[in-house]
C-alpha positions in Angstrom: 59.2 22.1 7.0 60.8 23.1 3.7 63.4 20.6 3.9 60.3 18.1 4.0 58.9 19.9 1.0 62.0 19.6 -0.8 61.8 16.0 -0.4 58.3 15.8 -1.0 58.7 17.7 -4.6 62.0 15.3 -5.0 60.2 12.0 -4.8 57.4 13.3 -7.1 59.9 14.4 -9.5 61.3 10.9 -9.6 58.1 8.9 -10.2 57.0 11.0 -12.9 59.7 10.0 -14.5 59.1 6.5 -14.4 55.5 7.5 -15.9 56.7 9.6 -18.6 58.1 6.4 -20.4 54.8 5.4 -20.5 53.2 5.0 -24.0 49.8 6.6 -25.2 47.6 4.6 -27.7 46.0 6.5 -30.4 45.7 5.9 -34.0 45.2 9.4 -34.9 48.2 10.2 -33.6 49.7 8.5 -36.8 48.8 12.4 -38.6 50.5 15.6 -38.2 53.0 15.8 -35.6 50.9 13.7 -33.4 48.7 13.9 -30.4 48.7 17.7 -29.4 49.3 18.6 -25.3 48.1 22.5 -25.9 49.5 25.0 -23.3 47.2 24.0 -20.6 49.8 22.5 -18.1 48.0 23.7 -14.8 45.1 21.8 -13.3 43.4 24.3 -12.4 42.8 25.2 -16.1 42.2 21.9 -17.3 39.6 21.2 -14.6 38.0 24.7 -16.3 37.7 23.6 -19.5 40.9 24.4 -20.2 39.9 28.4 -20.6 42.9 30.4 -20.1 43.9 33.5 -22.9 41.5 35.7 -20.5 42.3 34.2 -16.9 44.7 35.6 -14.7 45.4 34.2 -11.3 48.7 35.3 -9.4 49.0 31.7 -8.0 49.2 30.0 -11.4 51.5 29.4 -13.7 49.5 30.0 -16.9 51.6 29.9 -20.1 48.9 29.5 -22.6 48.9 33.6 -22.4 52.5 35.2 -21.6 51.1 37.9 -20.7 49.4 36.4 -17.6 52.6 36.2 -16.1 52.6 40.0 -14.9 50.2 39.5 -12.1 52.8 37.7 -10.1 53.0 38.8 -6.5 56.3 40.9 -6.0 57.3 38.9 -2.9 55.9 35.6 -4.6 58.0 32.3 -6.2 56.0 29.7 -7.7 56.7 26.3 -8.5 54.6 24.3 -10.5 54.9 20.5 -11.1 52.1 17.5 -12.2 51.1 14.6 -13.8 48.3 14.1 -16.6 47.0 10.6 -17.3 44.2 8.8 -19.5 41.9 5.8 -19.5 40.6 5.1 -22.8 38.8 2.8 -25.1 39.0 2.5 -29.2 36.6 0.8 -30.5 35.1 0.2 -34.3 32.5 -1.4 -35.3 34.2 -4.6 -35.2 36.5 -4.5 -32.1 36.9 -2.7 -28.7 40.6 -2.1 -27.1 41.3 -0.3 -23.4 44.4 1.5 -22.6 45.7 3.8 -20.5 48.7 5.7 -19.8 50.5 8.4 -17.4 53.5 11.2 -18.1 54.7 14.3 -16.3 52.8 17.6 -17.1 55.2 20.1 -16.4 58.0 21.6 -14.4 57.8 25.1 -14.3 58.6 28.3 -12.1 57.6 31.7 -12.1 58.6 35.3 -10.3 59.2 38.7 -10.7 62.3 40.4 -11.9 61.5 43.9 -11.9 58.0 45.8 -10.6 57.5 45.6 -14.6 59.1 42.6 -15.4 58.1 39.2 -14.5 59.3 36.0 -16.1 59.0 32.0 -16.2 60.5 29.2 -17.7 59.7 25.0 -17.4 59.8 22.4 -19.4 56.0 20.2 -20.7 55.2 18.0 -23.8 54.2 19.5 -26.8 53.1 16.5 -28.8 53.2 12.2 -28.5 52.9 9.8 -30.8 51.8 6.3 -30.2 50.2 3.7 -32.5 49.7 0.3 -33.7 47.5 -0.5 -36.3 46.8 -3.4 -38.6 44.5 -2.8 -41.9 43.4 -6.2 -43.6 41.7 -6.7 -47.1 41.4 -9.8 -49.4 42.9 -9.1 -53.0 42.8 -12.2 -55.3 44.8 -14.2 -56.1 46.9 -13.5 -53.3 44.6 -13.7 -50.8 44.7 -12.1 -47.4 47.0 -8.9 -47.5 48.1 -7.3 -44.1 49.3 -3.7 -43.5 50.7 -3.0 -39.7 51.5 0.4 -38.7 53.4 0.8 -35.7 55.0 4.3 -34.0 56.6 6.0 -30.9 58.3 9.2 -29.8 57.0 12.5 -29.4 58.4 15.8 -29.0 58.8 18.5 -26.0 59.0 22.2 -25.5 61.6 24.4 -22.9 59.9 28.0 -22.6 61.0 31.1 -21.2 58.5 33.7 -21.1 58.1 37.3 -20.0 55.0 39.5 -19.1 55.7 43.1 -19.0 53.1 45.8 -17.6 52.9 48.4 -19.6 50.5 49.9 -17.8 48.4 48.6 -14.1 45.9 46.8 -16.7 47.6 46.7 -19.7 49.9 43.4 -20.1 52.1 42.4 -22.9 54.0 38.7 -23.1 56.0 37.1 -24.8 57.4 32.8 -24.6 60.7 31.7 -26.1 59.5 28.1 -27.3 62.8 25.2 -27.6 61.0 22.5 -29.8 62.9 19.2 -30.2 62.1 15.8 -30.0 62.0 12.4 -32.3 59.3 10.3 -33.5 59.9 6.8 -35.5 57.7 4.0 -37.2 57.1 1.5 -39.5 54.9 0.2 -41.5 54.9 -3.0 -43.0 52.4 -5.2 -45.8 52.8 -8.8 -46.4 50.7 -11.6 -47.9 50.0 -14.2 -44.9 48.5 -16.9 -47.0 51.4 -16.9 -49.2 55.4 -18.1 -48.9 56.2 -17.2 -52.2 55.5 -13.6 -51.5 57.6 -11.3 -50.2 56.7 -8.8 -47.8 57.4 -4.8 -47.5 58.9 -3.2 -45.1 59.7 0.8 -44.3 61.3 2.3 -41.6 61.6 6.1 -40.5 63.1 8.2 -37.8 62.7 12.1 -37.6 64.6 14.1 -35.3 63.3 18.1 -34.7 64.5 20.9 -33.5 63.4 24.4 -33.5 62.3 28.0 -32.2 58.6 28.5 -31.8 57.6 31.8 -30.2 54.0 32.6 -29.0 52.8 36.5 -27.8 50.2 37.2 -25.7 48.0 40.5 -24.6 45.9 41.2 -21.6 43.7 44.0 -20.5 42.0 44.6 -17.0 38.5 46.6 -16.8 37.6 46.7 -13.1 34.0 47.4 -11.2 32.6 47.7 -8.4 32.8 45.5 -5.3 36.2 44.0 -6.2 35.1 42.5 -9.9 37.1 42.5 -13.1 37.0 41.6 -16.6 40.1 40.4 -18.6 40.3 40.3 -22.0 43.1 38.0 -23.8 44.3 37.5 -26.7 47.2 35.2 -28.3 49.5 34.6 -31.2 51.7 31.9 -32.3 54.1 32.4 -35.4 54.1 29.9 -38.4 57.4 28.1 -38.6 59.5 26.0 -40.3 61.0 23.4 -38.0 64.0 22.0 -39.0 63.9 18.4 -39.1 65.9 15.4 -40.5 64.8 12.3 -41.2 66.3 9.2 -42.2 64.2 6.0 -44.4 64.9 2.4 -45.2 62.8 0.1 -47.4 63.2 -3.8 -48.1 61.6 -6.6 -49.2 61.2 -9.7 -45.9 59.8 -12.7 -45.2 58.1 -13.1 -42.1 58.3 -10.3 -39.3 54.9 -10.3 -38.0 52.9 -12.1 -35.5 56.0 -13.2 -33.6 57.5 -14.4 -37.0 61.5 -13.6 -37.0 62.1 -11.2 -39.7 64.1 -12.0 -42.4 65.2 -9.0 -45.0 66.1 -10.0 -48.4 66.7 -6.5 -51.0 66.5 -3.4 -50.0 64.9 -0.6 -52.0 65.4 2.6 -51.2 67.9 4.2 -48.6 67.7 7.5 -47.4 69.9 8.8 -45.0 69.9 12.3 -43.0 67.9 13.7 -45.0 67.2 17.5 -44.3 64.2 19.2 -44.2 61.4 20.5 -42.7 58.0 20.6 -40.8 55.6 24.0 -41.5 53.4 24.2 -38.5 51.2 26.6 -39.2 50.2 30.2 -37.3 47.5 29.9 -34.0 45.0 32.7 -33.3 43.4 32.6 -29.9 41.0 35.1 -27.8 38.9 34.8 -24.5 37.6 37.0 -21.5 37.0 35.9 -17.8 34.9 37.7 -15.2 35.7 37.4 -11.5 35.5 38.2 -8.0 38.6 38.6 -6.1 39.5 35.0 -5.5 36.0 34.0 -4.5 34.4 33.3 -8.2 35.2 33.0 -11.6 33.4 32.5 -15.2 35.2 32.2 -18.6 34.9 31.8 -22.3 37.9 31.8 -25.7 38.1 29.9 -28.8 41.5 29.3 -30.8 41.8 28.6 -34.6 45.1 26.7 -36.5 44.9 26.6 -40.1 46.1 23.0 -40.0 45.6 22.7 -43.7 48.6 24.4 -44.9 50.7 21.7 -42.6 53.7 20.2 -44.7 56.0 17.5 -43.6 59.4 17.6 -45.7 56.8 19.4 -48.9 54.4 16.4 -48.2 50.7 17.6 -47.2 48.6 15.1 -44.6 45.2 13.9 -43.9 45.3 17.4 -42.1 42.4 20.5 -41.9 41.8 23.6 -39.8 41.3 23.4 -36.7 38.9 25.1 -33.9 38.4 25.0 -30.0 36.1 26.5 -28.1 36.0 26.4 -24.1 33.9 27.7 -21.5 34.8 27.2 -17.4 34.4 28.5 -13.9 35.6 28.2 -10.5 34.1 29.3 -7.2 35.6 29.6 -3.6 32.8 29.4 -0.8 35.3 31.4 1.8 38.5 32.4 2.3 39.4 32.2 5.8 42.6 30.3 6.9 40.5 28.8 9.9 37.8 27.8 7.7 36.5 24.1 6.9 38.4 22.5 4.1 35.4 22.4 2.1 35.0 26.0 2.1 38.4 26.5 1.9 38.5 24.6 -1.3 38.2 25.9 -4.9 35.4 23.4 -7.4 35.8 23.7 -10.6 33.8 22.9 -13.8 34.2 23.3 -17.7 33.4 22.1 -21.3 35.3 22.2 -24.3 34.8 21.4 -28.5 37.6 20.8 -30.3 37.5 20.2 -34.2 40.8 18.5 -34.4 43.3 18.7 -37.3 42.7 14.9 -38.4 40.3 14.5 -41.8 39.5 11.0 -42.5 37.6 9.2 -45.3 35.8 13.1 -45.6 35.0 13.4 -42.2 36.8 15.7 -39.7 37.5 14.1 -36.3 35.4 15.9 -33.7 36.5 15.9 -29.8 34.4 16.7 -27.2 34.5 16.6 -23.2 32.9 18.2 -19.8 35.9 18.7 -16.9 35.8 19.1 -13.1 38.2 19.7 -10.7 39.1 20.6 -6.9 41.5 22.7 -5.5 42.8 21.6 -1.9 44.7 24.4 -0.3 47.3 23.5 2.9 47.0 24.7 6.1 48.5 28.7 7.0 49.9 28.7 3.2 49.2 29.3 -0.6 50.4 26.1 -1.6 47.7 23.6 -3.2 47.3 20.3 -5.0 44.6 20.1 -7.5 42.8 17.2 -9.0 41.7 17.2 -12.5 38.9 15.3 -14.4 37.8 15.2 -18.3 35.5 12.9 -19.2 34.8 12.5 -23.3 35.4 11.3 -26.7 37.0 11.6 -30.3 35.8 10.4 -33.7 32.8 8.2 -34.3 31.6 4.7 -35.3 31.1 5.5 -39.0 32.5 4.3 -42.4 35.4 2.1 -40.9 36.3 5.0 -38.8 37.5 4.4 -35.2 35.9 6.4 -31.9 37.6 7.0 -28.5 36.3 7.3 -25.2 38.6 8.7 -22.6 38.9 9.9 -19.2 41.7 12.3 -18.7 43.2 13.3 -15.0 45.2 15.5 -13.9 47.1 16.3 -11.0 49.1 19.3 -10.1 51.3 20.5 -7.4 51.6 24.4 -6.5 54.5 25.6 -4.5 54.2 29.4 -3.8 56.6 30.6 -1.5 57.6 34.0 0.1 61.7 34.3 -1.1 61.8 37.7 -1.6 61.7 39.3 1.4 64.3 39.8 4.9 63.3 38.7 8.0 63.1 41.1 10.8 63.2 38.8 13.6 64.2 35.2 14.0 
């Protein structure tokens, strides 16, 4: 049966990786340090809104709050793997484009150490960057004047985190962030209606890699028949990631619409440069309330002061930031010889998102409602969970762009009994 697992865990492993070379498609993802993945890598919490500062569960893997980690099971090893996708549309007032797209969540693993102690450590995405845009004017006498912005990469996070108990309620945490990645681009203008014009073209590539570290603090209050209510609270330090990046600008003929690309002077040159990216300091705080494993309602809101973001001393099109989530989850029983639809776990959500992005005056709003489902296996703890978001960013205002998405997610919980000797066998 485990060796079956194994293999099982093995040939997910290796699809994902096909999927993570998968591109997203989003023009906001031009600003900041792209398209941000949050800490939400489970399922489970993304199928609740994504609430998770003030949840603890001792089957999850929840490292948007370290200190969740100290409710791990002394006996208990979890592994935690998935896949997040997206099915969206970008439309103007003008045009309307689909795309969709599929990477690898997470891998991640958590256990205890010590009765005070308990640790975990994976690997997810932090942020992705994918675009291709074209801006087109008329400027007499030239005539028709293209701009085409194009860009890929993204970077990812390794994390190590501990969760010690200071007291039987009382949790403290802490995640060792590893943030390093590459992200590069061009963006070209040329004069289509013209031979005797030259066009312009710029090239970059930035490479980062850093420390981030984020701290986390939990608190049980407990009540009768088997109810409890968490409080959670996080913080993320500002940083200074190093980065270097390297430029190259030159005049061209042709290199667009399938034209061959012919450079003629170059500009500027600028390579390895050193420098860095300031991203700035996250405040986050939520509660849940809950019933054993039967039932469970949630609330938090985060805040990033986004506006102090600078990228080698440069600012962006970049404000402060806001989330706010609320979730549940409910059980119906909890007997292993149960129905599977009372054996399973539904869950719903909702979150708001004022997202970093500021265009043309207005801030890029994001809202979306979530749902989800839990199957558990047979005489075990192990569960796969299915994840739904359905929603949308930006609006169809002033030239600006708006995206409707669905987001799904699917996630694969291992939790095994490793510590322990057999008696008998």
């Amino acid at each position: 049966m485990k060796r079956r697992r194994l293999s099982f865990i093995v040939g997910f492993l290796l699809l994902t990786l096909g999927l993570n070379a998968q591109d997203i498609n989003s023009p906001f993802s031009a600003y900041g340090i792209g398209q941000l993945y949050g800490e939400n890598i489970s399922s489970q919490l993304q199928a609740m809104g994504g609430i998770s500062f003030g949840v603890t569960e001792k089957n999850i893997l929840n490292m948007a709050n370290p200190a969740s980690y100290g409710v791990f099971d002394s006996l208990t090893y979890i592994f935690q793997t998935g896949i997040i996708g997206n099915v969206s549309t970008l439309q103007n007032t003008e045009l309307k484009q689909s795309s969709n797209y599929a990477t690898l969540s997470n891998i991640s693993m958590g256990f205890q150490i010590l009765k005070w102690w308990h640790v975990a450590l994976g690997i997810t995405p932090y942020s992705k960057v994918g675009y291709d845009t074209r801006v087109s004017a008329v400027v007499p006498p030239f005539g028709k004047v293209f701009n085409d912005r194009f860009g890929k990469g993204g970077t990812t996070r390794l994390f190590f985190g501990s969760a010690f108990n200071v007291t039987k309620d009382l949790r403290l945490g802490v995640n060792i962030n590893y943030l390093f990645g590459n992200a590069r681009g061009y963006n070209i203008v040329y004069f289509p209606d013209s031979v005797y014009i030259f066009g312009t073209k710029q090239e970059a590539y930035v490479h980062v890699s850093d420390f981030l570290f984020d701290w986390g603090i939990q608190y049980d209050l407990h009540f009768a028949g088997n109810k409890k209510f968490t409080l959670g609270a996080i913080y993320r330090n500002a940083v200074h990631v190093n980065a270097t990046r390297s430029s190259i600008t030159y005049t061209l003929t042709g290199g667009y619409e399938n034209v061959v690309g012919n450079p003629r002077d170059t500009i500027s040159y600028t390579p390895d440069e050193r420098g860095s990216i300031f991203i700035p300091e996250t405040y986050g705080f939520g509660f849940s309330f809950s019933q054993g494993e039967r039932w469970l309602v949630g609330l938090e809101g985060e805040w990033q002061p986004w506006s102090k973001f600078r990228k080698f001393g440069m600012a962006d099109s970049l404000e402060n930031a806001w989330r706010v989530a609320a979730g549940g989850a409910y059980t119906p029983k909890h007997s292993t010889i149960s129905p599977l639809r009372k054996r399973m776990t539904y869950r719903i959500g909702a979150r708001y998102n004022r997202t970093y992005v500021k265009l043309y005056g207005y801030s890029i709003n994001e809202y979306a409602i979530t749902t989800g489902f839990t199957f558990p296996f047979k005489r075990s703890r192990n569960n796969i969970t299915f994840a739904m978001e359905l929603g949308s960013r930006g609006a169809l205002k002033d030239n600006l762009i708006k995206k409707s998405f669905f987001n799904f997610s699917l996630g694969i919980n291992i939790v095994e009994r490793w510590f322990y000797k057999r008696k008998y066998r």
